[in-house]
N, C-alpha and C positions, 0 to 999 in steps of 0.2 A: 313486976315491972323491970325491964332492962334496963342497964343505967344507956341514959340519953348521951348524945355527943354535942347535944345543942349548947350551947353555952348564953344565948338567949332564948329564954326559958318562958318565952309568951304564950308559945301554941301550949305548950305543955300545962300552965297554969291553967291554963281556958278551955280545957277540953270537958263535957259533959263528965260530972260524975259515973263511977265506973256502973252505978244501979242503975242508970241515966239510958245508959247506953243497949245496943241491942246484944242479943247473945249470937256469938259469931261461931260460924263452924270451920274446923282443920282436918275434918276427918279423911280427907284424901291425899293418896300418898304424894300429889305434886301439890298441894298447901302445906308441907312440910316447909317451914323454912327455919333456917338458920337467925339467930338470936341479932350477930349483926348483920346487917344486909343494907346495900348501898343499888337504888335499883338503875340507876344509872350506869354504873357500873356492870350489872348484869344484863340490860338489854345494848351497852354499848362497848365498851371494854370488852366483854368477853369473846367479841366475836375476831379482836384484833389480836388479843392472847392466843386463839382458837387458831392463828391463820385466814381470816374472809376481810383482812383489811382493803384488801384491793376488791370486795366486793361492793357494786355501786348500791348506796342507800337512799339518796333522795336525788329525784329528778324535776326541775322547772323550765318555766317558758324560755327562751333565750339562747337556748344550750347549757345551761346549768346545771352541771353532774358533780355530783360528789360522791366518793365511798364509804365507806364505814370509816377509815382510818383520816380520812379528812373533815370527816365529822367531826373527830374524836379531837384532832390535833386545834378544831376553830372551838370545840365547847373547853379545852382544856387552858388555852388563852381565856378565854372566857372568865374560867373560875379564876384563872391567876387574878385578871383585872379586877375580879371585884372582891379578891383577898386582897391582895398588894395594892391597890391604888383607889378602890371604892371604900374600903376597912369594912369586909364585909365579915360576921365571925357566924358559926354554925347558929342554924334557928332563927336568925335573919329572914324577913320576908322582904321579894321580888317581885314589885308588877314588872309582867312581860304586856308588851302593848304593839301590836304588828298585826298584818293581815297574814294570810298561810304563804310563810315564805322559810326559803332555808335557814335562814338567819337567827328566824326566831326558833327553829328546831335547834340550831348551838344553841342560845341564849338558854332554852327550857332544859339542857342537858346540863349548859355549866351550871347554871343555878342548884342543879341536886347533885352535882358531884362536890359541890363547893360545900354540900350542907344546908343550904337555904331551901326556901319553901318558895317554891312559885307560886304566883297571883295571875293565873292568866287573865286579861278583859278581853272582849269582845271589841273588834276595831269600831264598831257603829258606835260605841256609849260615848255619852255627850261628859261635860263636865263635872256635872252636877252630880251624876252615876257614879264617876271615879272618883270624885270625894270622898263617897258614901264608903266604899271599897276600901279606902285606902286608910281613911277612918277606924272602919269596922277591925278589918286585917293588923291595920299599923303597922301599913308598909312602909318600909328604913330606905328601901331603895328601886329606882325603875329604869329600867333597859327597854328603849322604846323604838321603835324605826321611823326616820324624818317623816314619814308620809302621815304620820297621826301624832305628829308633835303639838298641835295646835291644844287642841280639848287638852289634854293635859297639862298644857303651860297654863289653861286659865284657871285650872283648880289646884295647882301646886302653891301658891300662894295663901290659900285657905286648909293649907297641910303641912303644916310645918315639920311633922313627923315623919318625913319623906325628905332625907339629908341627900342622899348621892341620885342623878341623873345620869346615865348614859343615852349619846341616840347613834342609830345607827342606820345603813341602809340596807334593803331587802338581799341586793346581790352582796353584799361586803364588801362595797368598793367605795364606800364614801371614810375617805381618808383625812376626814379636816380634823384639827392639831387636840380638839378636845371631844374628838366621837368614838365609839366604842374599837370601830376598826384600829384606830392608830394604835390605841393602848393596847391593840390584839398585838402589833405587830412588833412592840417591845417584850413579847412576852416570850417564850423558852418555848413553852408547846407540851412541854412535860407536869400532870398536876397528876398524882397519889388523890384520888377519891376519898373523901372524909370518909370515916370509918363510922358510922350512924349505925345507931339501933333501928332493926324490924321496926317496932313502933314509934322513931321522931319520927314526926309530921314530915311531910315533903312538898304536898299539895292544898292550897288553898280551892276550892273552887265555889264558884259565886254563884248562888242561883235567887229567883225573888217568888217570894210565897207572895203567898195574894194578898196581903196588902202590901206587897211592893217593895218592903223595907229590907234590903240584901241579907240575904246567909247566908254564911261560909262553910262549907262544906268541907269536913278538916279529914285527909287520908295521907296515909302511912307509908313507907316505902315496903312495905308488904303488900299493901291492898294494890299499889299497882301489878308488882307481881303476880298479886291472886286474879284479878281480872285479865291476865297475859293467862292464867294457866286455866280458865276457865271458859267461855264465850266464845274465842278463838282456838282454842284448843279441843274442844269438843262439837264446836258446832262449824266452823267457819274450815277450822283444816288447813290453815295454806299453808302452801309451798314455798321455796329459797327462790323460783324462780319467777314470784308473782309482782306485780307492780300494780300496786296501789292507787286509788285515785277517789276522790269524794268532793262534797260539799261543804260538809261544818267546819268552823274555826276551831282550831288548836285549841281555843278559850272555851270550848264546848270538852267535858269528857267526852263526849260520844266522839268527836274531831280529833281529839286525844288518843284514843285509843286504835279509833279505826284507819289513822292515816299516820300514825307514830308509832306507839305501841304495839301492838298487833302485827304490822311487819317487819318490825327489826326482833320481835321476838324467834323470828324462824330464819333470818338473814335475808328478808328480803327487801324490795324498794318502795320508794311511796314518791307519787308526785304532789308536789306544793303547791296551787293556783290561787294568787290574790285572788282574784276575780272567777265565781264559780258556779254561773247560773249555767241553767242547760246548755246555751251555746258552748260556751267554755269547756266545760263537761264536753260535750260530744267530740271536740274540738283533741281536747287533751288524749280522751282513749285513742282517739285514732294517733295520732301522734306520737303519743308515749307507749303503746300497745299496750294500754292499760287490760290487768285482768278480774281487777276488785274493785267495786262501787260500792261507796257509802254513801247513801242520802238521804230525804224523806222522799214521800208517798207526790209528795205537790211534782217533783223533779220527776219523777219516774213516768208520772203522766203526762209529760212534754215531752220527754225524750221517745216515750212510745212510740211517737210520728216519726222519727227516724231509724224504727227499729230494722228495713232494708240495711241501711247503714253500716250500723250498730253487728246485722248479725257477719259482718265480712272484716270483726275485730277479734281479738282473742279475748273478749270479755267473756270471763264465764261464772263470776260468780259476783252479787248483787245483795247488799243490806240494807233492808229500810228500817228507819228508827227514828225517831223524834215526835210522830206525832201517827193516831189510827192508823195502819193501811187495810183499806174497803176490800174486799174480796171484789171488787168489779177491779182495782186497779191490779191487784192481782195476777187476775186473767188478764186482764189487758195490756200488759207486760213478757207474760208468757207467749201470746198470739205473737206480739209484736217481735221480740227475740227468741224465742224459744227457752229462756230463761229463767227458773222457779223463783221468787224475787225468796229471802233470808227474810224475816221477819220478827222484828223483836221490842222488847220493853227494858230500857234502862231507866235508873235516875242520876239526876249528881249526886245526890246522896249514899248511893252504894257505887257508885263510880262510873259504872257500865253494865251492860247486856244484862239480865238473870233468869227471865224467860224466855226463850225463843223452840227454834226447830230448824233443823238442813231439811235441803232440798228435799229431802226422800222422805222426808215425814210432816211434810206441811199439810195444813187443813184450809181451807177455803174458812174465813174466818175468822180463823183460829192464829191467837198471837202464837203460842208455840206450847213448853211444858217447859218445867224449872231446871237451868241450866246445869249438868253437873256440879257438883259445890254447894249446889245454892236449894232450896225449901219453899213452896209457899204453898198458900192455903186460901181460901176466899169466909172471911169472915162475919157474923156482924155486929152491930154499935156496942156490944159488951165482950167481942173480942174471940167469941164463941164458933168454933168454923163452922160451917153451913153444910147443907147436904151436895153432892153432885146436881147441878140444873140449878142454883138459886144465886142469885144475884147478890152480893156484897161486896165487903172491901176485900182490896188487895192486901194480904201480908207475909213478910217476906225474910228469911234469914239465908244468910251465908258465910261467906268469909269479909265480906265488904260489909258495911253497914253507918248507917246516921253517927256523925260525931260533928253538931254544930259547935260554928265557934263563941261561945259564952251564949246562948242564946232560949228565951224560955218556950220556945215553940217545941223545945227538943223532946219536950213532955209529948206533948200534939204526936211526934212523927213516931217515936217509939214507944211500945205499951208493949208490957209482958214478955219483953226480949224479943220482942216482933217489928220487921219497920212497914209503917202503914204509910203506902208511896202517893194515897188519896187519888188513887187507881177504883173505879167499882168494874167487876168480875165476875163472870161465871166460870164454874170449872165444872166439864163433864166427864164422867164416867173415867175416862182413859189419861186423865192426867193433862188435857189439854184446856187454856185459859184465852175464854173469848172477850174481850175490851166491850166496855156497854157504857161508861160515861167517865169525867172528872166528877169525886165527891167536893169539889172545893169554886172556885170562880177564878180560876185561872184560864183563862183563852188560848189554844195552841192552836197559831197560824203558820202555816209552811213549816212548820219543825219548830218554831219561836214561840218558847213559854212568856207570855205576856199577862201581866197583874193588871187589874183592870184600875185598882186604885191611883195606881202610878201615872194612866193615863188621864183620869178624873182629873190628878193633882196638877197636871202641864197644863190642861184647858182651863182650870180655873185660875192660870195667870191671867188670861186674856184677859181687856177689861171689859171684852162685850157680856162676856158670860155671869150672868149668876149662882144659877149651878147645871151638876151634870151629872151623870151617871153613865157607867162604859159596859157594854158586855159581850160574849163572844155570842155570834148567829154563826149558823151551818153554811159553808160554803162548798161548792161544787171542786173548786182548785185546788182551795186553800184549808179545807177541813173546815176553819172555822176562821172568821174576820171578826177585825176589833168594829165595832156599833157604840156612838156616840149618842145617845138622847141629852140634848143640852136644851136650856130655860133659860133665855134672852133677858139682859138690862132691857127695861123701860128704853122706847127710842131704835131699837136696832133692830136690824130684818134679817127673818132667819130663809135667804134662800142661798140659790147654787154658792153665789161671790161669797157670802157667809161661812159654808159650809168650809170651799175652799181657802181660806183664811184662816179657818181654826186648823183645818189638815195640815196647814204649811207652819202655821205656832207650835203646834207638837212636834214635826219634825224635827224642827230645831233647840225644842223643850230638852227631848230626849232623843233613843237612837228612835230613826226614823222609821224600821220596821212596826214600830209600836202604834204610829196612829193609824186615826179609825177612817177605815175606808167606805164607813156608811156615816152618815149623819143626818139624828132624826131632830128638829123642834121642836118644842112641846110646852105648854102653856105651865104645867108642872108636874113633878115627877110623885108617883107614887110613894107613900112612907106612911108607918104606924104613927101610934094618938103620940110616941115617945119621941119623932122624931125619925124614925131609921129608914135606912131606905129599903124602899120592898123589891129587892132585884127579881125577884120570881114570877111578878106581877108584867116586868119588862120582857123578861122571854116567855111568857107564856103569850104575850100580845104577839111576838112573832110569828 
């Protein structure tokens, strides 16, 4: 073990025992790394060392251009503020809390230049969520932007272990006497990146297994570098002169990587869009001459209808990741731009990408084959790999791999230095891995991993409800939508007004992408002589 630079020693207590863990590979010569490693430092610093400070890095709505070297000079304020005047010391955890805007790319930068560990959230999560989060993590401190002050003002109260607040605003212009800007503006501009080991923690990231209750997904200032040297460097290729654009939040690895990481690894730019459904998307390439898309499969078949558009931009290369993509959206993407869509399978768990395929080698299909770096195998229930053509679990080794934080499911995810992503898989003949279901009851709608528990748990505040059971049905847009079967109090009618009343409780339960856009009635819900509930019985009625 290298000696740590953290000085708060929580990730490092809590990390899964070292047998716990999976067996990680370095055997390629750019997973070489250096013992310390600051990767902040290396996707941002080096490029102003290098001479590309006057190269522009991130672009948004409004006219909003910054460089690398103005990056560098607002994340290095950044760390001043939350050494000198937050009492921030190494190993310190960060919720960052913002929608995709430049502000929060400083805040993510000073945060791991300072030493501390980010806590991305997703701007939709309600209060209740970031409790959980903040809780779990035992985050000391949060850098938030006024637009999603609310939700966490009403759970900071039930978090006492969350001492320092900053808030701030998207463009950096909210200057009042106790916000993040001002204390930027007291600051030198000059901050020496902590000197961290390869292996202190940098990155918290928050994912919810199916019964709902948050993991922390604990990675290293390696493991980002090994997902810069791996996914994008082998399969994606880009260029200094590419500019970036997507869908997912920052608080996503997959948003993480594909509109942060991934292009300052090669000096290139990324555009930041709060707001980033198709329209927006369409809106931005043209605008920004975007030439990289990251989204899912739901996005890619809206924006198809404007692929006239689309093909009179310099977009030329296209990622989908979050959830299936169908070989009919596929093709219908190709027609539509002439454009081989990237396709691929990450988790938060191993950070990002590990099987995919470029343009040149895609299959109709076919998610891709195992990333340079990275291993995998199609297994079954005893761990045993299966033949070419049979159907099992997904598992996986690389350089990235499962390190939950204090958590006993970390048994579940890894077995025999393998991480099983609860992926089921066929792998044929040539090394390529076709998607065929989730082993587990998690629901992935438009790219949104949704627990079904968690939504059970919002409906049964209501007081009309007695109980309920959640599950994912097949959809046409959406891959798959959340389905409500709930069992009515005595007295209460289960029609349209009903239905929409409990839709509008969850909403507000939790983030709002999570309720169920079907809702069924039912006198009562199936379940064993024990009590349990028989989910199987409910989609197989579908």
């Amino acid at each position: 073990m290298i000696r740590s630079a953290h000085q708060d020693t929580f990730a490092r207590e809590h990390l899964p025992a070292p047998e716990a863990q999976p067996q990680f590979l370095f055997d390629r010569p750019e997973l070489q790394f250096p013992e310390r490693l600051n990767c902040a430092s290396e996707l941002l610093d080096r490029h102003i060392a290098e001479g590309r400070g006057d190269r522009v890095v991130i672009r948004a709505p409004g006219g909003l251009v910054w460089t690398y070297a103005e990056l560098q000079d607002r994340a290095n304020r950044i760390a001043e503020v939350l050494v000198g005047e937050m009492g921030l010391v190494p190993g310190n955890r960060v919720l960052l809390r913002a929608p995709n805007n430049p502000m929060l790319a400083a805040c993510w930068f000073g945060v791991i230049k300072a030493g501390g560990i980010a806590v991305g959230t997703m701007p939709l999560l309600r209060a209740k969520e970031l409790k959980a989060i903040i809780e779990k993590g035992q985050v000391t401190h949060a850098l938030c932007d006024v637009q999603l002050a609310e939700e966490l003002a009403m759970a900071r109260p039930e978090v006492p272990v969350l001492r320092q607040l900053r808030h701030f605003s998207g463009d950096g212009s909210d200057l009042s006497p106790d916000g993040l800007e001002a204390a930027m503006a007291r600051q030198s501009g000059h901050f020496t990146h902590v000197d961290t080991a390869a292996d202190d923690c940098c990155l918290f990231a928050f994912t919810s297994g199916t019964t709902g209750i948050p993991k922390a997904t604990m990675h290293f200032h390696r493991d980002v570098m090994a997902v810069c040297a791996g996914f994008p460097r082998h399969i994606l290729r880009p260029r200094a002169d590419d500019v970036f654009i997507g869908s997912p939040p920052l608080a996503f690895t997959f948003g993480l990587g594909g509109l942060l990481l991934f292009p300052m690894t090669v000096g290139a730019s990324t555009v930041l869009l709060e707001k980033a459904g198709p329209p927006q998307l369409l809106d931005g390439i043209q605008a920004f001459g975007a030439t990289t898309l990251f989204t899912a499969p739901t996005t890619y078949r809206t924006l198809a209808a404007r692929g006239t558009e689309l093909r009179r931009t310099p977009l030329r290369q296209c990622v989908s990741a979050g959830e299936v993509l169908p070989a009919a959206t596929r093709a219908q993407w190709k027609d539509a731009t002439g454009i081989e869509l990237i396709d691929g399978i990450g988790a938060t768990e191993l950070l990002h990408i590990f099987i995919s395929a470029d343009e040149a080698h895609s299959r109709p299909g076919a998610t891709g084959r195992a990333v340079p770096g990275y291993r995998a195998r199609v297994v079954d229930d005893d761990g045993r790999e299966v033949p070419p053509g049979t159907v099992g679990k997904l598992a996986v080794q690389g350089p990235t791999g499962c390190r939950y934080l204090d958590d006993a499911r970390q048994a579940g995810y890894v077995r025999d230095g393998w991480n099983l992503t609860g992926d089921a898989y066929l792998m044929d003949a040539d090394g390529y891995f076709f998607y065929q279901a989730r082993t587990d009851d998690m629901i992935v709608s438009a790219g949104y991993n949704i627990a079904s528990p968690e939504v059970e748990d919002a409906l049964m505040t209501h007081p009309a409800v007695a109980e309920c059971a959640v599950i994912g049905v097949p959809d046409e847009q959406r891959g798959q939508i959340v389905k409500a079967f709930v069992v009515l109090r005595p007295g209460q009618v289960g029609d349209d007004a009903m239905a929409r009343l409990l839709q509008d409780h969850v909403k507000q339960a939790i983030a709002p992408y999570k309720y169920p856009r079907a809702v069924a009635f039912r006198s009562d819900l199936p379940r064993t002589q024990t009590g349990k509930l028989q989910r199987f019985k409910l989609k197989d009625s579908q």
